[in-house]
N, C-alpha and C positions, 0 to 999 in steps of 0.2 A: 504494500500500500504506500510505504513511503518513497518508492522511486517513484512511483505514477506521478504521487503529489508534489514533488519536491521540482523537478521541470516545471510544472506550473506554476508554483511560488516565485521560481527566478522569470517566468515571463513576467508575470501580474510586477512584481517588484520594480522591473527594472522599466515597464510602461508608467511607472508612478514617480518618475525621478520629478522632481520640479523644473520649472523650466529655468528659473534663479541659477544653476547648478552652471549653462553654459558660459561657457565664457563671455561670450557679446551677443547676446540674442540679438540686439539693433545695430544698425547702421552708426557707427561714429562721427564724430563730427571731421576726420578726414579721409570720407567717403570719397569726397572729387577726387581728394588729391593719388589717394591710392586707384582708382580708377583712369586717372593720366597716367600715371610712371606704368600702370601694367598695356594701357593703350599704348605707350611710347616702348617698351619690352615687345610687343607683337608687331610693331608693324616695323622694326629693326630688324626681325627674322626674314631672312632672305627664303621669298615663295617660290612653290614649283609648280611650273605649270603641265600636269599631264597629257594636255592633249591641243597642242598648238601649230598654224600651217605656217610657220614663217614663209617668206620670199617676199621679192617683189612682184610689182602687179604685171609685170611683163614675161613672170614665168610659169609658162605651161602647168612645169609639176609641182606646185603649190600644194595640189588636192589632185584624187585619183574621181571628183566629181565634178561636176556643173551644173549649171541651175538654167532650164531651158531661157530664153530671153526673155525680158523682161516679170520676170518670176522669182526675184533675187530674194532673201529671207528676211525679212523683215529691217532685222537688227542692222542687216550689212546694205541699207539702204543710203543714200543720201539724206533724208530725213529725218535720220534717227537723232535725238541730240545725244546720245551718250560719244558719236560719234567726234561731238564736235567740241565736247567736254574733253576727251583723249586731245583730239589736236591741239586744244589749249595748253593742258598738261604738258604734253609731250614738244612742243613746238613752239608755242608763243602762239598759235593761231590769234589774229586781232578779231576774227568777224564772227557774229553768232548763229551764222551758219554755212553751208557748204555748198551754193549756189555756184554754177560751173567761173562765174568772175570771180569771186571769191575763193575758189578751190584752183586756181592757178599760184595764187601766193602760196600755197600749201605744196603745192608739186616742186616749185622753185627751192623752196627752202629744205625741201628735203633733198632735192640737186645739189646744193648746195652742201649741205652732212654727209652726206656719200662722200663727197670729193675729199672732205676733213675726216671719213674712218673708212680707207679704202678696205677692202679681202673682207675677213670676218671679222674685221672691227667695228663695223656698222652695226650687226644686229649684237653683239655683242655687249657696246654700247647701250641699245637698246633696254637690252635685260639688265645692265646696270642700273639706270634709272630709273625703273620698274622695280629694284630692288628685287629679282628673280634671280635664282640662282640657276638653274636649267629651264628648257622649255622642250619638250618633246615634239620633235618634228615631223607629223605626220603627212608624207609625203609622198607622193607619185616615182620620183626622183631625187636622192640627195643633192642638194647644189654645193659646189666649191667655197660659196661665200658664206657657208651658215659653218661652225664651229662644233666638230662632232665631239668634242667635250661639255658644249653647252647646248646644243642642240641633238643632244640622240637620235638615230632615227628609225622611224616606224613605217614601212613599207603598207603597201594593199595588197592583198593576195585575191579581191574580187575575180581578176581574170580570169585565171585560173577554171574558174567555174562556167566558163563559156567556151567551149576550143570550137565549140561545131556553128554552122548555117546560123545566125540568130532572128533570120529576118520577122519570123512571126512575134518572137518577144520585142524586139525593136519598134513591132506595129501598135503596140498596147496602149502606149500612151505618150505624151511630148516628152514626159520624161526619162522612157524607156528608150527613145528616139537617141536624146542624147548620151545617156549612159551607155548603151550597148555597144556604139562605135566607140568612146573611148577604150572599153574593154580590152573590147579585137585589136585595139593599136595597142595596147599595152601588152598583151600577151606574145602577140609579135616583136615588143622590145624586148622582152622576156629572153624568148626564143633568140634574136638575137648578139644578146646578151652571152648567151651560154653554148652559140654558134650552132644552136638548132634551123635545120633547114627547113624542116618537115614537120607536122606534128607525129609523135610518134604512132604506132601500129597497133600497138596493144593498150590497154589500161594498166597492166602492170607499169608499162615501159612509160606511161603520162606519169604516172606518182613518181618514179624515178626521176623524169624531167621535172619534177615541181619541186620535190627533194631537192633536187640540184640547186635551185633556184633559192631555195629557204638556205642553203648553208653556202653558198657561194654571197647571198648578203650580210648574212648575220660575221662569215668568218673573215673577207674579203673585202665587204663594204661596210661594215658598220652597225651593223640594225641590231637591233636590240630586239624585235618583235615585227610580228605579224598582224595585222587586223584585215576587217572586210565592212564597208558601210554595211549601217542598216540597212538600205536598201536593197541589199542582197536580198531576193527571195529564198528562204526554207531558213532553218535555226538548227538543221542535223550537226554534228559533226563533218570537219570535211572528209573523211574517206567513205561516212557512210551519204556526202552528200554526193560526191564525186560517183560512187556504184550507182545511185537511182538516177544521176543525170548520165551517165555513159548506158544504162539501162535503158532510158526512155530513147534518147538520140540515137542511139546505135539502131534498136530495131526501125526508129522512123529513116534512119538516112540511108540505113543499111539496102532497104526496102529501093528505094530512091537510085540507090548506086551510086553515092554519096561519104559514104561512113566507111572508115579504113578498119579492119577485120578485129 
């Protein structure tokens, strides 16, 4: 009887402490000040950013996507003001907002930084004054000028997933339109990348080709990791997505005279 009871006593007991007993039930009267110095402790922590497209705007492989015309995403509009909040920050931007007369003074002045952090002292820079310590470069292509100490990088392996005919997924929608050709030109950089003429004959001999592909970047170029937009159709695993799309496409192409054995 007395073990039963005795765990209960120490709950009931220790729910009946007073609340006198804590040290500072209330806020002090140097609430502010301890809420500065721990504001000023966090934002001296230099951030990471894990999922970011550095480049500039004249390079292709920024992003392994695009956004059909005039379809841009809200945020990455011209009218976004957070946009024009950053230019200010980051630039001195004078105007309050990004009207194409007004976004000339912006083009120039960053013409003008470049010239002053040539190679990968620009975006380097960058992440200085952002106070970032890395920014993970999620990209189509590594570029020369972005700093694979500070910018890691994170390939796409969407192509991958398309090697055959894609004409009827391309028909789907504008934005099936756009994606699907970039693919095909990507998996052909792929290919020759790794001096692939052909795609290969069998399914074994494709995963070997992709294989190849995941350790010739990770050990040779840099990359840290794999991804594949959401916009991938299916959420399998890739070998079990790879079997059901060589599955379906084989016996359709097969049929066709089309699909390689």
């Amino acid at each position: 009887m007395l073990t039963k009871t005795l765990p209960a006593l120490l709950i009931f007991g220790l729910t009946t402490i007073p609340g006198w007993s804590q040290a500072r039930p209330y806020p002090g009267p140097d609430l502010p000040q301890l809420y500065q110095h721990y504001l000023d402790v966090v934002n001296n922590i230099p951030a990471f950013d894990h999922h970011a497209h550095p480049g500039f705007a004249d390079d292709p492989d920024v992003d392994a996507m695009a956004a059909p015309p005039g379809s841009a995403a809200l945020r990455e509009r011209d009218t976004n003001p957070e946009l024009v909040a950053a230019a200010k920050a980051l630039w001195g931007y004078p105007y309050p907002d990004l009207s194409t007369e007004h976004a000339k003074w912006l083009v120039q002045k960053k013409a003008e930084i470049k010239k002053q952090y040539p190679g990968t002292a620009y975006f380097n820079m960058l992440l200085d004054k952002m106070n970032f310590d890395r920014g993970i470069a999620n990209r189509a292509m590594m570029a020369d000028y972005l700093d694979p100490k500070r910018f890691p990088w994170v390939f796409f392996a969407d192509s991958f997933l398309w090697p055959f005919d894609n004409t009827k997924e391309r028909s789907r929608n504008v934005d099936q339109q756009v994606y699907m050709p970039l693919q095909e030109k990507m998996l052909k950089r792929w290919m020759q990348q790794e001096k692939v003429s052909n795609l290969p004959a069998s399914f074994g001999d494709y995963l070997k080709f992709v294989s190849q592909v995941l350790d010739d970047n990770r050990k040779n170029k840099g990359a840290i990791a794999m991804r594949r937009t959401p916009q991938t159709p299916g959420t399998h695993p890739f070998r079990r997505r790879y079997w059901r799309l060589f599955q379906h496409f084989r016996k359709q192409h097969h049929e066709a005279g089309k699909c390689p054995a």
